[in-house]
C-alpha positions in Angstrom: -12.4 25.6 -14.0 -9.5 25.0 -11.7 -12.6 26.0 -8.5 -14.7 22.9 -10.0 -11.9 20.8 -9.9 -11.5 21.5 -6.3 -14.8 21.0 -5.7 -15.1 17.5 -6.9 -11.7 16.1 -5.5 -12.9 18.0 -1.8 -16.9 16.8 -2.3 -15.7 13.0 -3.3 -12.8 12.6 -0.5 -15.6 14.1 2.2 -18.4 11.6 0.7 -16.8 8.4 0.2 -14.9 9.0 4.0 -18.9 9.8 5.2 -20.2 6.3 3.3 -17.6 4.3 4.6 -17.7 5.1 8.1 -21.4 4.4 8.1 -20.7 0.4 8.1 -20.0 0.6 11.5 -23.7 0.6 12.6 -23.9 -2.9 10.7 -20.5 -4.4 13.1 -21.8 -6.6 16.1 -18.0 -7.8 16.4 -14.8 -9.5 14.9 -16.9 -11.0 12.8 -18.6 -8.7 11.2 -15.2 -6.4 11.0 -12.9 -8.9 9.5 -15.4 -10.5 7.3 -18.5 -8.3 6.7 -20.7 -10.5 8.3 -20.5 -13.0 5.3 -23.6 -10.7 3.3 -21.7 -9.2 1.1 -22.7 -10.2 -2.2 -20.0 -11.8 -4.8 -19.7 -9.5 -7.2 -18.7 -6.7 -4.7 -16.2 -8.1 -3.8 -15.1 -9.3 -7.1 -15.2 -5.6 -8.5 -13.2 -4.4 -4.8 -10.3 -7.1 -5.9 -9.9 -5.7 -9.4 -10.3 -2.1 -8.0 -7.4 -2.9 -5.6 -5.0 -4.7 -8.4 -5.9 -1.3 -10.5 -4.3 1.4 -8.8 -3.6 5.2 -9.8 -0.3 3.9 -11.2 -2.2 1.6 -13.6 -4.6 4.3 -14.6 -1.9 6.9 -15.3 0.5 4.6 -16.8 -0.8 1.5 -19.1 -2.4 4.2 -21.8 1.0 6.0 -22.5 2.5 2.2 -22.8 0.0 1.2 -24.8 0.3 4.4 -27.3 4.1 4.0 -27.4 3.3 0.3 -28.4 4.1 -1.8 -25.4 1.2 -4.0 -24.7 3.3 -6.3 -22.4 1.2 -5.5 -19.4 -1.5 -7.3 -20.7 0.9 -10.4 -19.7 0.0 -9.3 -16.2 -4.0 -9.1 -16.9 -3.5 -13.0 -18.0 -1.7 -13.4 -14.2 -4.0 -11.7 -12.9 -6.9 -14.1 -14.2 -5.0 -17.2 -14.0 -4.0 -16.6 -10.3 -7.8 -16.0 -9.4 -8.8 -19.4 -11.4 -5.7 -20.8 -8.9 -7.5 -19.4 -6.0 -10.7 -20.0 -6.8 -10.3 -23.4 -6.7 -7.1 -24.0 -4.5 -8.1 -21.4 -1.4 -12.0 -20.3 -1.7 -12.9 -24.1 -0.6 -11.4 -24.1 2.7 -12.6 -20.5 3.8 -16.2 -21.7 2.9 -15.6 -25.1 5.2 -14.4 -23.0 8.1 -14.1 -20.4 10.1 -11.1 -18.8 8.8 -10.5 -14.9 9.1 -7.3 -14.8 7.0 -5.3 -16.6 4.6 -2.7 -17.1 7.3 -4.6 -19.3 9.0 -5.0 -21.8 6.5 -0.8 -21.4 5.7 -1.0 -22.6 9.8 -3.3 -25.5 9.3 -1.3 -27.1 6.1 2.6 -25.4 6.5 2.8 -24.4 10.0 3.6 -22.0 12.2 7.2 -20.6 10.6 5.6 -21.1 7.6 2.6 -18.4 8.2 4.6 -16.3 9.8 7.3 -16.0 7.0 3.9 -15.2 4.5 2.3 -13.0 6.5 5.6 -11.1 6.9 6.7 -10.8 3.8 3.1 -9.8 3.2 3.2 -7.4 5.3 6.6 -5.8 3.9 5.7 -5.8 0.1 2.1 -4.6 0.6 3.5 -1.8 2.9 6.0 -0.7 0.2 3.5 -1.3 -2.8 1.3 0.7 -1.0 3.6 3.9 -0.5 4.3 3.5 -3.8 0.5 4.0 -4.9 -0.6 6.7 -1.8 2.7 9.3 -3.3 1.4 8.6 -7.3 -2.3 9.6 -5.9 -0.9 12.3 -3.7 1.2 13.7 -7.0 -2.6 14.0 -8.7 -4.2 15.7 -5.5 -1.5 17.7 -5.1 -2.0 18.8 -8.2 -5.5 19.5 -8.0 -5.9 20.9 -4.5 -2.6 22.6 -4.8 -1.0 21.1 -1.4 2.3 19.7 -1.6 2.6 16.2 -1.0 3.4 15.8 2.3 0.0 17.7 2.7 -1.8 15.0 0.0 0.2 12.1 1.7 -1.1 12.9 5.5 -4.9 13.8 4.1 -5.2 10.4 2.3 -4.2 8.3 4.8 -6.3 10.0 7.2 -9.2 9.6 5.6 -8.9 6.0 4.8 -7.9 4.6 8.1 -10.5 6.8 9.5 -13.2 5.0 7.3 -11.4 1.4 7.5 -10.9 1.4 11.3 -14.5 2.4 11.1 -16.3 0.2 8.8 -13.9 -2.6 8.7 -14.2 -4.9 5.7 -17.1 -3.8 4.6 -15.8 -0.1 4.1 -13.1 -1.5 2.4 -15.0 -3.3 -0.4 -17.9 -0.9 -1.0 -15.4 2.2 -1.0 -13.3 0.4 -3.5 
């Protein structure tokens, strides 16, 4: 069995670096990278944004909190909804009335300069350590499964997904996820 496990985890990581690379052909510039164009329908993104707030950590952990008991995480699935009602309504407008590429630049137009740059750095620093976080629990499972240690898992992930992301862009990113 332990052969068909490695098959799956070696077929999948192949295939879904293969599909996300292909959305380069569709890139005529910045535009296209950064924002997909604007063709990519809703509810793809909707599903990448829940994908991405679900990470391996939430997979592996909320079931054995749940069977000891512990259903405060579903505090966080109510933050979760009422932050997207908050940015529905507070943020979506004013990326649909211009030509905005990031959240940052709408901090710019309201806050400021310091002001952006103090949220896109601490951005920047939490995602980054969120992030490792999430790429050593997945590394754990492949390194499992493939047998590698994680150091090995670590370096083949990340590989794989900036090769794909620096390829596809934003695109990639939400039809991968």
């Amino acid at each position: 069995m332990r052969y068909v496990d490695l098959a799956v985890i070696v077929v999948y990581l192949i295939a879904i670096t293969w599909f996300g690379s292909r959305f380069k052909r569709s890139q005529k510039g910045l535009k296209d990278y950064f924002l997909g164009g604007r063709t990519t329908p809703w509810w793809a993104i909707a599903f990448s944004i829940v994908s991405a707030e679900t990470s391996i950590l939430t997979v592996i952990s909320t079931p054995a909190l749940a069977f000891r008991g512990n259903f405060g995480f579903l505090q966080v699935v109510f933050g979760y909804l009422l932050a997207r009602i908050v940015i529905s309504l507070l943020f979506l407008p004013q990326y649909f009335k211009g030509e905005l590429f990031t959240a940052y630049e709408l901090m710019q137009r309201r806050f400021g300069t310091r002001i952006r740059k103090f949220t896109a750095g601490t951005f920047l620093i939490l995602r980054s350590l969120a992030e490792g976080v999430r790429v050593f629990a997945v590394s754990l499972v492949i390194s499992v499964i493939l047998g590698t240690g994680e150091t090995v898992s670590i370096a083949l992930i990340v590989c794989l997904t900036l090769f794909y992301t620096f390829e596809g862009g934003m695109t990639a990113v939400i039809w991968t996820d």
